[in-house]
C-alpha positions in Angstrom: -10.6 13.6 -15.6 -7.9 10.8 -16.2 -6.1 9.2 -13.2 -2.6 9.5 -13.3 -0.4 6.7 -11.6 2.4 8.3 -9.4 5.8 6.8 -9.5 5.2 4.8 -6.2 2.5 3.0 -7.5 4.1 2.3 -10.8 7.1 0.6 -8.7 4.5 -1.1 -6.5 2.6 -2.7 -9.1 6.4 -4.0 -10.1 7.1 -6.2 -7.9 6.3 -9.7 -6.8 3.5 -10.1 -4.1 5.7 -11.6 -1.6 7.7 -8.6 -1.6 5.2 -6.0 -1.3 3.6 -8.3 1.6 7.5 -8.4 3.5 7.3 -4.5 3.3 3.4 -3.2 3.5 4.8 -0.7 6.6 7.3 0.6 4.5 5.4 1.0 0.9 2.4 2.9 2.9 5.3 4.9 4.8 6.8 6.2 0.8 3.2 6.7 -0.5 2.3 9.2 2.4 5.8 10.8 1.5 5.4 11.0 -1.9 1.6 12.0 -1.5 2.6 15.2 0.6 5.5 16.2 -1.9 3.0 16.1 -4.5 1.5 18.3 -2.6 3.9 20.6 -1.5 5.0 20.9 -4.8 1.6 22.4 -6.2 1.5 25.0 -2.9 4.3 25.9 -3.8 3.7 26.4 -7.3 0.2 28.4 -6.2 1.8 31.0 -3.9 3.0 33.4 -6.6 3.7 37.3 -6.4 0.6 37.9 -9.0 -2.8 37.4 -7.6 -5.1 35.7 -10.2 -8.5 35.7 -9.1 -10.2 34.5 -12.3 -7.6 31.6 -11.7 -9.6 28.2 -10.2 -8.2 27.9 -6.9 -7.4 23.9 -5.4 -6.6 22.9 -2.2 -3.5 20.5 -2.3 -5.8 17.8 -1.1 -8.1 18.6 -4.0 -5.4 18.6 -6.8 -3.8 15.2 -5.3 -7.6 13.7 -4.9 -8.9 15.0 -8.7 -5.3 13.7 -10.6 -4.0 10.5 -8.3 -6.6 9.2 -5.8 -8.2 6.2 -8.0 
């Protein structure tokens, strides 16, 4: 499956080195964030009124893992 690049890393790969090494806390700190509303965002978009059982089921950790986690 192709690896998508979230917008984090996009803006990461961006900037100058001695920026990203001035603020290493902070970019970890927003790529946990934007790792858990990812997420959030696909539970949420699971947990529907129709049960689909011939539907593949993912975790949130697997659908983060199978399209970001390079």
């Amino acid at each position: 499956m192709k690896q998508n690049i979230t917008a984090m890393e996009w803006f990461v790969e961006q900037l100058p080195i001695r920026i990203i090494n001035s603020y290493l806390a902070e970019i970890a700190k927003a790529k946990t964030m934007e790792r858990e509303q990812i997420q959030k965002a696909f539970s949420d978009g699971q947990e529907t009124p129709l049960n689909h059982p011939t539907l593949p089921h993912y975790s949130r950790e697997e659908y983060f893992n199978d399209n970001y986690n390079k």
